[in-house]
C-alpha positions as CSV (number, residue, x, y, z in Angstrom):
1,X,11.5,31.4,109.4
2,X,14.4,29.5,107.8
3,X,12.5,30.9,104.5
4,X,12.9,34.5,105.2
5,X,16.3,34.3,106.4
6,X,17.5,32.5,103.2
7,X,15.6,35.1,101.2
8,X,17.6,37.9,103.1
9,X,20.9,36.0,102.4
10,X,20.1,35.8,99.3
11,X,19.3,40.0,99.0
12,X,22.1,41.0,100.3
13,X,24.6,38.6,99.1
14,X,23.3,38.7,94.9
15,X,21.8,42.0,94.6
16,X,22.7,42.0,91.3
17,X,20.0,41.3,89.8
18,X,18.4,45.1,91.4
19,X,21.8,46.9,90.9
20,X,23.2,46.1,87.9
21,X,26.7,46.6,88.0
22,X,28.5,49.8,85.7
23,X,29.5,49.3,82.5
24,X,33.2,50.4,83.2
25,X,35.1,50.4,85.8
26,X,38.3,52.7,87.0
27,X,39.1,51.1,90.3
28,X,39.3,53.4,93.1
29,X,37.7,56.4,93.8
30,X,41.0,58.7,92.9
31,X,41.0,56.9,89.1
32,X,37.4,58.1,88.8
33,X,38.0,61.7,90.0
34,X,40.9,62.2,87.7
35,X,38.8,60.9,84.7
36,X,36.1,63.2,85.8
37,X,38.5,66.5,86.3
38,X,40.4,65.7,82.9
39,X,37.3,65.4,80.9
40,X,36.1,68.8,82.7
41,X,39.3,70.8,82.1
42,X,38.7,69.9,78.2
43,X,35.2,70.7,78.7
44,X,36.0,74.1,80.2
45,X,38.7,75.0,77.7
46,X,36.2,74.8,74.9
47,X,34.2,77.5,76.8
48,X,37.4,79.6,76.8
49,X,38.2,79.4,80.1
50,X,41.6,79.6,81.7
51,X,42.8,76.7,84.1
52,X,45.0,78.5,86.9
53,X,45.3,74.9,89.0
54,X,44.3,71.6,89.9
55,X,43.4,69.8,93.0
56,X,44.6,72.7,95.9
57,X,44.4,71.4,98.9
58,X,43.0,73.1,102.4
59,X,43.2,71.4,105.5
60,X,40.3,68.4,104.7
61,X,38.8,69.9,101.4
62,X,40.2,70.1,98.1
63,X,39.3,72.5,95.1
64,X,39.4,69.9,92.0
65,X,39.9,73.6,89.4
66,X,40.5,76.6,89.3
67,X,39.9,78.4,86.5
68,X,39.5,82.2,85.0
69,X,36.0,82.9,82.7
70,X,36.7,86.4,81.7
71,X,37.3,88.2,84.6
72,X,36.0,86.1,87.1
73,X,37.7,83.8,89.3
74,X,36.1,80.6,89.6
75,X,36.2,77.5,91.7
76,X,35.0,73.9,90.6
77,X,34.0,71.2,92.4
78,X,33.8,68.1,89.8
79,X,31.4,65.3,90.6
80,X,31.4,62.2,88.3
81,X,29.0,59.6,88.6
82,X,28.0,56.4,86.4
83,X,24.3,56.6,84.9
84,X,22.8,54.1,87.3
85,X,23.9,56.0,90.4
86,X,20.8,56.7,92.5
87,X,22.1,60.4,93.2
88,X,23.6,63.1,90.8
89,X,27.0,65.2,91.6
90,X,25.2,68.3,92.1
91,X,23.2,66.5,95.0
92,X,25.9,64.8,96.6
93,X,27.4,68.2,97.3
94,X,25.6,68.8,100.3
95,X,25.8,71.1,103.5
96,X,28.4,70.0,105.0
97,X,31.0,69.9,101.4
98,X,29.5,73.4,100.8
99,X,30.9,74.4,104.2
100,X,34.0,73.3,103.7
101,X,34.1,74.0,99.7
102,X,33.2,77.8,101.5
103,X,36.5,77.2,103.9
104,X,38.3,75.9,101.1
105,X,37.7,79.1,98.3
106,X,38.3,81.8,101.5
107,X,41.8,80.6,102.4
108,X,42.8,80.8,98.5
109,X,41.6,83.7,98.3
110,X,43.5,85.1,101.5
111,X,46.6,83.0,99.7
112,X,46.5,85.2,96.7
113,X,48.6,88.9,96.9
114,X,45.4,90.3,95.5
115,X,42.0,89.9,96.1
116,X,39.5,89.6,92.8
117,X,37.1,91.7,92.4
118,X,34.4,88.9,91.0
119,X,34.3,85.1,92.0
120,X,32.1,82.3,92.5
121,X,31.7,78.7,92.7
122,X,30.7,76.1,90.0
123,X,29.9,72.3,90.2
124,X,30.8,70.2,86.9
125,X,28.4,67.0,87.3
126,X,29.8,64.3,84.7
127,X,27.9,61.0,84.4
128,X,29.3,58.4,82.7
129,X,26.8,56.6,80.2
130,X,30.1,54.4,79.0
131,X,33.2,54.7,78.3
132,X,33.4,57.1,75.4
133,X,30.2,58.6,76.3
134,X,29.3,61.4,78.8
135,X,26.9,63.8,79.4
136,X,28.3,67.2,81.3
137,X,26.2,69.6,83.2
138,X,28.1,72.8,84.1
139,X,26.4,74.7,87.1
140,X,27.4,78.3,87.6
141,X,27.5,80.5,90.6
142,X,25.8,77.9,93.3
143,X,26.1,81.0,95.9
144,X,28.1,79.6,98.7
145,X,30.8,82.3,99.2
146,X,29.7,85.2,100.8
């Protein structure tokens, strides 16, 4: 018994050795978004698209950009990861983020004094392989805006 209780000490106190830790590290979870969004934004400009603002806020969801492609309105939800996360961006928006992502894109849109006639909803996923090195998946129209 005192065998597998040391064993489970152990597990959960060094996990290293099963999770290696990142190769960089930001600090908080606001450092890493903002790496993530900047690093978009350039990644969107070369793609000729228009930035119209960053990080609106409504009520308990934020739009990370919003952008122009043409002439299409589009929102962007950024997700950056590390490359030994278990889960990618595009699956960690899930149901409930969609919902409010949803909430989020109506209430600008009821904000603006004209309504576009096109729009939809994107999701950047940025993992971080290391510091200087990332590999960026752009998802277009994920169909959550009805």
């Amino acid at each position: 018994m005192k065998l597998i209780y040391s064993f489970f000490r152990f597990f959960f106190t060094n996990r290293s050795f099963l999770f290696p830790k990142n190769r960089f590290s930001f600090g908080t979870s606001k450092e890493i978004g903002d790496f993530g969004e900047n690093h978009a934004v350039r990644f969107l400009k070369k793609k000729n698209y228009k930035i119209v603002k960053r990080n609106w806020r409504f009520k308990r969801c934020e739009l990370d950009i919003i952008a122009v492609d043409g002439e299409v309105l589009v929102f962007i939800e950024v997700k950056t990861r590390s490359d030994s996360s278990f889960i990618r961006g595009y699956q960690a928006v899930d149901k409930r983020k969609r919902k409010l992502l949803a909430q989020a894109c109506r209430a600008y849109l009821n904000h603006l004094s004209y309504r576009p006639y096109m729009y939809r909803v994107d999701i950047i996923d940025i993992v971080v392989i290391e510091q200087s090195k990332l590999n960026i998946s752009h998802y277009e129209n994920i169909g959550i805006i009805d």
